[in-house]
C-alpha positions in Angstrom: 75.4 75.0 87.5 77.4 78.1 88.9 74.9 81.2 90.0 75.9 84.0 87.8 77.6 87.2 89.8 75.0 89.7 90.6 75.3 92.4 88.6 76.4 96.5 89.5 74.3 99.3 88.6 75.7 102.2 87.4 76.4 104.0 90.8 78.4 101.2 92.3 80.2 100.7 88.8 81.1 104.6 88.6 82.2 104.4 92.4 84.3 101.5 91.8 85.8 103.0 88.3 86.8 106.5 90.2 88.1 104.2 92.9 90.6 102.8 90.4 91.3 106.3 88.5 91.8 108.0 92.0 93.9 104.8 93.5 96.2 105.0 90.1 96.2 108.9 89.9 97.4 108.8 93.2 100.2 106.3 93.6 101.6 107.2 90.3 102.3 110.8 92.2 103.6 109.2 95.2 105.6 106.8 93.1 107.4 109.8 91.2 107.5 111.5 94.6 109.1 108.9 96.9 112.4 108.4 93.9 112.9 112.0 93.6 113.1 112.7 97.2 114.6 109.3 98.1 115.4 107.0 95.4 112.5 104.5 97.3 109.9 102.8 95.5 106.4 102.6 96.6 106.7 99.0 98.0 110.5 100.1 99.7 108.8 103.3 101.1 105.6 100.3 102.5 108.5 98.4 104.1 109.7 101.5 106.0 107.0 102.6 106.9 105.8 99.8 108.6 108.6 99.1 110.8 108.7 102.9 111.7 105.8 102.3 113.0 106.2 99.3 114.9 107.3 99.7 118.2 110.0 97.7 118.1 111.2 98.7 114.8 110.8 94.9 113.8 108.1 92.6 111.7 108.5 89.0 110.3 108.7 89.3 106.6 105.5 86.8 106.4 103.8 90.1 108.0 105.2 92.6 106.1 104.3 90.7 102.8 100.4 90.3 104.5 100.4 94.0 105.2 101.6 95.6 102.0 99.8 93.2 100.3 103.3 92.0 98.4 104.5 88.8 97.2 107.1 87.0 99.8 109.7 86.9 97.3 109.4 90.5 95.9 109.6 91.7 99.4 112.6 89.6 99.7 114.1 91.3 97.3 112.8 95.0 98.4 114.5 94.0 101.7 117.6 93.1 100.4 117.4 96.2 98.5 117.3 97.9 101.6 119.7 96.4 103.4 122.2 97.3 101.0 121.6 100.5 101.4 122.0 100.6 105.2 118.0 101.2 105.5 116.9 97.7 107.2 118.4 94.4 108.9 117.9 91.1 108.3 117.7 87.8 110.7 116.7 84.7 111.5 113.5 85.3 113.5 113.3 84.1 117.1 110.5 82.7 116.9 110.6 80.6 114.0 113.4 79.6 112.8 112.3 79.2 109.1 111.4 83.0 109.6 113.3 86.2 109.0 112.8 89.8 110.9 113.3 92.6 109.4 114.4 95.6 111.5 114.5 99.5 110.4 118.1 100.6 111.1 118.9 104.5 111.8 119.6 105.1 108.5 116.4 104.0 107.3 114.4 106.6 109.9 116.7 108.9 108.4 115.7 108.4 105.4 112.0 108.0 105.8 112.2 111.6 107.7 113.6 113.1 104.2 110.7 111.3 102.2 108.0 111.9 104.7 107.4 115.7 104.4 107.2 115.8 100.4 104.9 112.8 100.9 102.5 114.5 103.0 102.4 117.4 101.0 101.3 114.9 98.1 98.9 113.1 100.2 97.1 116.5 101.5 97.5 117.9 97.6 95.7 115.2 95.6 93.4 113.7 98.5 92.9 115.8 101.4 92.3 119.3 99.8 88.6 118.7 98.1 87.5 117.2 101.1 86.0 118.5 104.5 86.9 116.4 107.8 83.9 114.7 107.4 84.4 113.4 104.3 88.0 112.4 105.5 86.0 110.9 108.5 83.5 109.0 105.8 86.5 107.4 103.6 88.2 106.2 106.5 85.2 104.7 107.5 84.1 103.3 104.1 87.3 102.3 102.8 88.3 100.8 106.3 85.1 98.5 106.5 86.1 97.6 102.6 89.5 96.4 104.0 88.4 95.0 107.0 85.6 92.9 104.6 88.8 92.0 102.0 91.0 91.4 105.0 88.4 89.1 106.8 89.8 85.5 104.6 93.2 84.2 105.3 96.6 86.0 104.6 98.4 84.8 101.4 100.9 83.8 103.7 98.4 81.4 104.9 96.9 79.9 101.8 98.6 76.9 100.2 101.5 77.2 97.9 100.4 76.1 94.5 102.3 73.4 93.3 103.5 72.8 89.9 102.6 70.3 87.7 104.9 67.9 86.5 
């Protein structure tokens, strides 16, 4: 018989219930931000962001769906999305010729340099402001041992494919 989950006491469960509220409160304002200032959404905004980033304005889509924590084929979409616009590029990666690299194009820094400032105001606004640089230091720390914990099994690029039953 399966050992039952160990259950929370009530300071872990309120922690993990303001995680949520703050998590939701806080993309729904980015969300609303990042379309009115550059008709992105969040997971578009991810994208360019990431290969802003990179130094060679380039990532395999595998590791851009890993990173932002996205669905290969919603990203696929997202960076078609984007390539229409002008944003990204798209091609058969080097490396692996089943893969595809995604590069940011001009355009696309352009565009993240229009979205970026509005952004940080909303980042500083809602997170930043009741909090002293230590407590800034103490979430990075906490929520970056979280992620490093959550991020320690294979990347869903790396798990099987389920198959479907016929």
């Amino acid at each position: 018989m399966a050992k039952s989950p160990k259950s929370v006491d009530p300071t872990q469960l309120d922690a993990y219930l303001s995680l949520i509220e703050v998590s939701s409160l806080l993309r729904h304002t980015v969300e609303q931000q990042l379309r009115d200032a550059g008709d992105l959404s969040y997971v578009q905004f991810q994208l360019l962001a990431r290969l802003g980033d990179s130094p060679t304005g380039s990532h395999r889509m595998t590791d851009l769906a890993d990173g932002v924590v996205y669905s290969r084929s919603g990203l696929t979409y997202q960076a078609q999305l984007l390539e229409q616009r002008g944003f990204v590029t798209r091609a058969p990666s080097v490396d692996d010729e089943r893969g595809t690299t995604v590069t940011i194009t001009e355009q696309g820094r352009g565009i993240l340099t229009t979205v970026f400032p509005g952004h940080i105001a909303v980042l500083n606004e809602l997170l930043l402001e009741p909090l002293t640089t230590k407590d800034v230091e103490n979430l990075a720390d906490v929520l970056g041992r979280v992620r490093d914990h959550m991020r320690a099994s294979p990347p869903r690029s790396a798990a099987p494919r389920r198959r479907k039953a016929t």
